[in-house]
N, C-alpha and C positions, 0 to 999 in steps of 0.2 A: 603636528605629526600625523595626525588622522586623516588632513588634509592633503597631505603626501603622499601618504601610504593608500588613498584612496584614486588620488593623482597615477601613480606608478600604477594600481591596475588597470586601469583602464587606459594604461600607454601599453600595456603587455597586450590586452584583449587586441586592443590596436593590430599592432604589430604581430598577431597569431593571426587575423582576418588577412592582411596582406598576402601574409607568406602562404597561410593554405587555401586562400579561393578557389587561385586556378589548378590547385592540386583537386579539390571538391569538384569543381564541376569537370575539369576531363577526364575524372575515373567514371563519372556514369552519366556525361554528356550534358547532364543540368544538375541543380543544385538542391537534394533532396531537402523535404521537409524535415525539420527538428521536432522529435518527439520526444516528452516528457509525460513519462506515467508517474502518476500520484496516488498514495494510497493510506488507509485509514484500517490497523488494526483494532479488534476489539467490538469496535461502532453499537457500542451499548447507549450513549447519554442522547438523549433524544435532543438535549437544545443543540449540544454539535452537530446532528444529523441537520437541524434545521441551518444552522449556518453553513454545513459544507455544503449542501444543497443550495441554499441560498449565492455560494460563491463558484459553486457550478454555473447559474444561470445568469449571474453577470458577466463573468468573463470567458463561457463556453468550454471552461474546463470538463473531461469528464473522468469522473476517481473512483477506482476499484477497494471496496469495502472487505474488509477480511473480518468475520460475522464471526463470534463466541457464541455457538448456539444455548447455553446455559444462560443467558440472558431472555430468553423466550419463552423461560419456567421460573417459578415462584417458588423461594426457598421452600415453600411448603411442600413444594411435589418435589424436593429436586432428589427423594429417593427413588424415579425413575430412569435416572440418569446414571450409567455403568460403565464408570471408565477403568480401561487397562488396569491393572497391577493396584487398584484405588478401592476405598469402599463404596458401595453405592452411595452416590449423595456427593462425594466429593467435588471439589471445583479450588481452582489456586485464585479466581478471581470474583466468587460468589455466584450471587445469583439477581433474577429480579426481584423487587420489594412488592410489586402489586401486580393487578390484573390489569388497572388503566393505564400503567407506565408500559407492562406488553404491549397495549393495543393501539400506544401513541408512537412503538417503534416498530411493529410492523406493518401499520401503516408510513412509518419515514421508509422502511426496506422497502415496500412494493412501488413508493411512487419513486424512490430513487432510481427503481431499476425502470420503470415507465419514460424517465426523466434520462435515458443512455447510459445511465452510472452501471455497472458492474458488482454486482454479487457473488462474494468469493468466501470461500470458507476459513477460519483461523483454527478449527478444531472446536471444542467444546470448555474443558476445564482448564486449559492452558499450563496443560503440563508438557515436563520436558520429556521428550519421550527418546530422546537418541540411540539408550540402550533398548526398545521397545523391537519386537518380532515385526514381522511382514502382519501377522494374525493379529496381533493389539494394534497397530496403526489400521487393520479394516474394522476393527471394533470400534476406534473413538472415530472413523468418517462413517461409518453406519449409522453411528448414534446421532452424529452431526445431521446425516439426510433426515434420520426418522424424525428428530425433537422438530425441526427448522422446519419440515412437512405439515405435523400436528401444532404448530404456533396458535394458529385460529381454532382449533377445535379442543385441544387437550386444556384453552383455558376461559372455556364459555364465550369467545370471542364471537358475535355475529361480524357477517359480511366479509368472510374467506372470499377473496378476489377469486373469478374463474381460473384464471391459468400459476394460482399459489403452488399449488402442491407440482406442478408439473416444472414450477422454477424450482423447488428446496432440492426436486428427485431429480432432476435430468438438467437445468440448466445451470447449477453451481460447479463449475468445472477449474475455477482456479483454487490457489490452495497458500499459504503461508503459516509453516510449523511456527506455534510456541515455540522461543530458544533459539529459532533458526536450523532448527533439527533437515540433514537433507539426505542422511545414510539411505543405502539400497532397500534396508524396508522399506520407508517412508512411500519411496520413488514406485516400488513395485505395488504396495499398498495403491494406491495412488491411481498406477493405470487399472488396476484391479476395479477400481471403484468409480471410474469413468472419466475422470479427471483429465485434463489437457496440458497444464500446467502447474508448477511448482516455482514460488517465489523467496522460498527461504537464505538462499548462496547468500554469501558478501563477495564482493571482488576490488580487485584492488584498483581499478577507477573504473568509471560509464562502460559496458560492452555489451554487444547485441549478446540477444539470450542464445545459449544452446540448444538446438532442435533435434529431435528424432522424430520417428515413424509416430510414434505414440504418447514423448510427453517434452515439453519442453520447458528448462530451467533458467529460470530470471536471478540475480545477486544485487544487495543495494548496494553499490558503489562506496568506496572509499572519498571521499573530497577533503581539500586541501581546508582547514579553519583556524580562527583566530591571530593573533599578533606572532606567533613561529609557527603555521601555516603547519600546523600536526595533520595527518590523516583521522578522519574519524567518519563511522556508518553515516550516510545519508538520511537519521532517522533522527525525532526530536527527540528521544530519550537517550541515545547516545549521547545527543548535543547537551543532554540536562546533568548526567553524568560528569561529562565534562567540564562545564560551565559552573554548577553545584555541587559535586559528590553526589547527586541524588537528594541535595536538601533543597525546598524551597527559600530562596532568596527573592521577595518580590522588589526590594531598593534596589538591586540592580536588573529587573525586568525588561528596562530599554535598552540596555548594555549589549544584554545576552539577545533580543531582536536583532539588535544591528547586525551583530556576530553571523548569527544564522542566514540574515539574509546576507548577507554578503559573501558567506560560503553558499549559500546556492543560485548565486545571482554569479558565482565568479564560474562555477561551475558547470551553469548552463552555458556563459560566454566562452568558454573554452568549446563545449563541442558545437556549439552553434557557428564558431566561425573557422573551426576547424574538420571534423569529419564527421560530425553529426550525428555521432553515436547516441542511441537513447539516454537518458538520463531519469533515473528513479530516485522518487523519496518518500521517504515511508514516515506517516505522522501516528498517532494514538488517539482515541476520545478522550483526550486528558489535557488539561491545558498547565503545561507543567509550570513553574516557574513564572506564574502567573501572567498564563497564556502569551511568552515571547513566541515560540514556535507559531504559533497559531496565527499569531500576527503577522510572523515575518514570511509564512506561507501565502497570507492573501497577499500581501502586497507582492511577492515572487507571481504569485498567478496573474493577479492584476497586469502585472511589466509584460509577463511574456507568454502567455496565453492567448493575449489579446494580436499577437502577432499573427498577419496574413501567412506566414509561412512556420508556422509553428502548431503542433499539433498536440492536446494538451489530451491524452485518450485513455482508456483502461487499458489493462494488458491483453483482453482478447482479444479488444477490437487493432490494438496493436499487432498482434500476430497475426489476424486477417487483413490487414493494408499491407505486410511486408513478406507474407509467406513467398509470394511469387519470387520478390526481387530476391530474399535470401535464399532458395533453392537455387538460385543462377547464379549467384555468386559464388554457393558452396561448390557449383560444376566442374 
């Protein structure tokens, strides 16, 4: 049966290359590149930084980090930390434990981002903030510039990189709410604070982002998974939800692999041989379900990364390769 049902997709991917080629290449005369952004909420545990790092540099992927700056500060200090509607101190996901586990993760952030990887904000305490003003969503991306700024200094850290502080304050411009939070605070909060983009939406499959003047919106995609091919978020915690209720099950760890990859492997074969709409998927530093996601991610990177015509990028650098074409399309 497995063998079938793995037969029949790749007779379907088939037969979607046929029919939409010559639709692909005569709407824009050649046959655009396939891009896949990939991205990493949280990026607290430093041995994942050093594998996704590591799986950047073999297969030339490059993946956008959505940084918890409460990971930067030591429970000890973290009555510095002043979020929204919260007591000082608060965080829904902790804090660091030490000063050497800080300075072994912002050392992963500064060569990551040395490395083409992307440094994007997730907020700080990872709370929900949906019902949150325009003024509490500038409060927790303020706190987020100022903690992420003082990383090297607010915790005796020597050897603050020259251009640190001028990444935390001016070059973090993406953004991915806790919750998936996307209301008109958020959004206005957002350009307020110099931001370029917002990657919170879901949408119901692969679509290019939404563009304005001043801030453009990303959504992880719906895809089609498992044996009655449900829709579920593009994310591995969706998938673990799914696959466990949220409990770890490591006996079937390889199960829930295949699963995954195969919703993102069918996934990608759909826009790659059809209109080649971007394709996102969002992972965590958590290797859930003992680390199937995790796995079934490299091997997805390994397959189709590695493609001459496949472009495996952050989201800004995405927005800078396709601004031109997408204004002339929008004309």
């Amino acid at each position: 049966m497995r063998f079938f049902s793995r037969f029949a997709a790749t007779a379907l991917c088939a037969l979607i290359a046929l029919q939409s080629a010559s639709a692909t290449q005569s709407a824009g005369g050649k046959v655009p590149p396939q891009y896949v952004l990939i991205s990493f909420d949280g990026a607290h545990a430093n041995d994942l930084w050093q594998r996704s790092r590591a799986l950047g540099q073999k297969t030339g992927a490059r993946f956008t980090y959505f940084l918890s700056c409460v990971f930067l500060m030591k429970r000890a200090d973290r009555a510095s930390y002043k979020p929204p509607r919260m007591a000082a101190g608060r965080s829904n996901v902790g804090f660091a434990f030490t000063k050497e586990e800080i300075a072994e993760r912002l050392d992963n952030i500064w060569n990551a981002h040395l490395e083409g990887h992307e440094i994007a904000s997730h907020g700080c305490g990872h709370f929900d903030g949906k019902d949150w003003t325009t003024a509490e969503w500038e409060q927790e991306l303020k706190e987020f510039r100022r903690i992420a700024a003082e990383g090297y200094a607010a915790n005796g850290i020597a050897g603050e990189p020259k251009g640190w502080r001028d990444l935390a304050e001016h070059g973090i411009t993406g953004f991915r709410a806790p919750y998936l939070a996307t209301g008109k605070p958020v959004q206005n909060a957002l350009k307020a604070e110099g931001f370029r983009y917002q990657a919170s939406g879901v949408t119901r499959g692969p679509q290019v982002p939404l563009r304005s003047s001043d801030l453009a919106s990303f959504g992880l995609p719906l895809i089609p998974e498992g044996p009655s091919q449900r829709p579920v978020i593009a994310m591995d915690y969706n998938l673990y939800i799914r696959h466990s209720a949220g409990f770890e099950k490591p006996s079937q760890s390889q199960a829930f692999e295949e699963r995954a990859y195969d919703a993102f492997k069918t996934a990608f074969d759909q826009q790659y041989a059809g209109e080649r709409v971007p394709l996102q998927l969002g992972f965590h530093f958590v290797e859930m379900n003992a680390g199937a996601y995790w796995r079934a991610l490299e091997r997805f990177a390994g397959d189709v990364c590695t493609k001459p015509d496949v472009q495996c990028v952050t989201y800004s650098d995405y927005l800078a390769k396709t601004a031109p074409e997408e204004r002339h399309a929008e004309q």
